[in-house]
C-alpha positions as CSV (number, residue, x, y, z in Angstrom):
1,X,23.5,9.2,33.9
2,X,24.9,5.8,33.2
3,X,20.7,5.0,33.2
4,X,20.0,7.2,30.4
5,X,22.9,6.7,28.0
6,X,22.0,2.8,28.4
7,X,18.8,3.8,27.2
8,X,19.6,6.4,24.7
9,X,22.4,3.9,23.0
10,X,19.7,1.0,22.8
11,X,17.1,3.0,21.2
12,X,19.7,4.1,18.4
13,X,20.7,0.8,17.8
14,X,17.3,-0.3,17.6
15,X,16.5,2.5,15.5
16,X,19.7,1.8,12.9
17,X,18.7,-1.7,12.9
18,X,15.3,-0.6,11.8
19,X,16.3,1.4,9.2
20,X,18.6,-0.7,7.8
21,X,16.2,-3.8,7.6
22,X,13.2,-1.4,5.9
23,X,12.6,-3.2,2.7
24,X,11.7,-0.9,-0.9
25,X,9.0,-2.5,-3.3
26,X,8.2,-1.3,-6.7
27,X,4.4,-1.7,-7.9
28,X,4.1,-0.3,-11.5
29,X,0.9,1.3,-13.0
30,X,0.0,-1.0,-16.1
31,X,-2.4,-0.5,-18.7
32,X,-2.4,-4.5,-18.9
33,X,0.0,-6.5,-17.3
34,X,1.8,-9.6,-18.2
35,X,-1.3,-12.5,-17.2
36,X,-3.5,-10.4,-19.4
37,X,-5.3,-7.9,-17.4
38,X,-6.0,-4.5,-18.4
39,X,-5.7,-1.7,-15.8
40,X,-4.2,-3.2,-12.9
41,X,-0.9,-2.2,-10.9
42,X,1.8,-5.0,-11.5
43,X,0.9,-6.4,-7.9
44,X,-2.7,-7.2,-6.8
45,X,-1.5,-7.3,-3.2
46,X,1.3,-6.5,-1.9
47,X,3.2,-7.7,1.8
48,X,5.7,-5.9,3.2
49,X,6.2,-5.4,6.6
50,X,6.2,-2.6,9.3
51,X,8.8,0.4,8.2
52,X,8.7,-0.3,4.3
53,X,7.9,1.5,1.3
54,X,6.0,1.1,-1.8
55,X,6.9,3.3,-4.9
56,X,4.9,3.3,-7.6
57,X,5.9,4.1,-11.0
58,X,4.0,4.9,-13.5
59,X,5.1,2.5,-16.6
60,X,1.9,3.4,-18.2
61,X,0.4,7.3,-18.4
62,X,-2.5,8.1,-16.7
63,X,-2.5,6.6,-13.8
64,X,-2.4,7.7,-10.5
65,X,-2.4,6.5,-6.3
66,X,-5.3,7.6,-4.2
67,X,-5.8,5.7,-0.8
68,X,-9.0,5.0,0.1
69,X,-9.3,2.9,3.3
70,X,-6.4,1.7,6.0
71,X,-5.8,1.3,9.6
72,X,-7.7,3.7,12.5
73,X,-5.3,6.5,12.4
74,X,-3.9,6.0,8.9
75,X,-3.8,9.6,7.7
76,X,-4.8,9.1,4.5
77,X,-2.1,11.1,1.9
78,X,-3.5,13.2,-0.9
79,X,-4.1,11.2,-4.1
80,X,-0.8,11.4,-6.4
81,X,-1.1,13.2,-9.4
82,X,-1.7,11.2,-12.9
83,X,1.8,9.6,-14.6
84,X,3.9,10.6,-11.6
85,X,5.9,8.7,-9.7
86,X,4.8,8.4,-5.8
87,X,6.7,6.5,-2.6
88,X,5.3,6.2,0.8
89,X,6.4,4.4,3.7
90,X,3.7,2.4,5.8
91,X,4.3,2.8,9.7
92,X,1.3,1.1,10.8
93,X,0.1,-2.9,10.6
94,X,-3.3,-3.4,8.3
95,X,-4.4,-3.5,5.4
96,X,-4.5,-0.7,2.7
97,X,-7.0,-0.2,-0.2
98,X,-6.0,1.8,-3.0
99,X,-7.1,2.6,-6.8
100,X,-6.0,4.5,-10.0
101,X,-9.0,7.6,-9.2
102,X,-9.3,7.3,-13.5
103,X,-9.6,3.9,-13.7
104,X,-11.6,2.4,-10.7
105,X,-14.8,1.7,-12.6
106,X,-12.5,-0.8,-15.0
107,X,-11.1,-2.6,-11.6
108,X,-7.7,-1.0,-11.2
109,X,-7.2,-1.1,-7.2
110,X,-5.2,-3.1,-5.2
111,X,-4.4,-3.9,-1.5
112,X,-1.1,-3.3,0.5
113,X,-0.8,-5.6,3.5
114,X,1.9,-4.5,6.5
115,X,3.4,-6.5,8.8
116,X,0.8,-9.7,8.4
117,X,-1.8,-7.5,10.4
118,X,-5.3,-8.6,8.6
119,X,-7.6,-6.8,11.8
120,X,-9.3,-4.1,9.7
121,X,-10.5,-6.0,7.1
122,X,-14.3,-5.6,8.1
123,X,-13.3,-2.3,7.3
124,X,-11.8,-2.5,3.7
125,X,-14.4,-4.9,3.0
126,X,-16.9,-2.1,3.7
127,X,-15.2,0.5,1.9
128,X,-16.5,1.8,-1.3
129,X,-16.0,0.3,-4.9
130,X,-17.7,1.0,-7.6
131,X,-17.8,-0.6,-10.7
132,X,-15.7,-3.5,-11.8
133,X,-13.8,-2.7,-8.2
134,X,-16.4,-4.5,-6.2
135,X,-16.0,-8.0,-7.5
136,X,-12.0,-7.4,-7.7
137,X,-12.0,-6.1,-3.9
138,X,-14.3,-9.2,-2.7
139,X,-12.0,-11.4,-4.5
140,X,-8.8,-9.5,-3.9
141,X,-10.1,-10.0,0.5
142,X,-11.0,-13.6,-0.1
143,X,-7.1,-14.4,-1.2
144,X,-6.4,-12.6,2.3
């Protein structure tokens, strides 16, 4: 008995510790941003570690968040709705590819990168772009 609530105390400290440590970042959906770009989200890429979130607020309308590409077993959320606000939390390490679904063609996506983990990026760099999104993503992966 003494066994178990050894164990069952560590892994709530552990767990407390984690939570408490979980950072928020705000990325903001821009129709241009301060350096001058037009349809971008205020961060290109974005670090954050293991346990984080990301909310995105749309400072601009008509915008939205759809995922297209992350980690093997990334469940893939359904794309956020245009001028709402959305927040998810990333669990996994990779890399994460993402784009405004109305603006893609003009170059708004972006990258999130969790917990340093660069292994799928074979994968991102094969994902699909289409317009002005496949000279930003080659670019956005060479600054990886």
């Amino acid at each position: 008995m003494k066994t178990f609530l050894s164990v069952l105390t560590t892994f709530a400290a552990v767990t407390v510790f984690s939570s408490a440590n979980a950072a928020d970042t705000t990325v903001e959906m821009l129709n241009k941003r301060d350096d001058g770009a037009k349809m971008v989200y205020s961060e290109d890429i974005a670090r954050i570690d293991v346990g984080d979130t990301i909310t995105w607020v749309p400072t601009s309308k008509g915008h939205n968040v759809e995922f297209i590409a992350g980690p093997d077993g990334f469940a893939i959320p359904k794309k956020s709705k245009n001028s709402k606000e959305v927040s998810i939390t990333f669990d996994d390490p990779g890399i994460y590819y993402y784009w405004c679904t109305p603006h893609k063609g003009m170059g708004m996506i972006a990258l999130v990168v969790v917990g340093g983990d660069k292994s799928n990026i074979e994968d991102i760099a094969g994902a699909k772009a289409v317009g002005k999104s496949k000279k930003k993503l080659a670019a956005l992966l060479s600054e990886l």
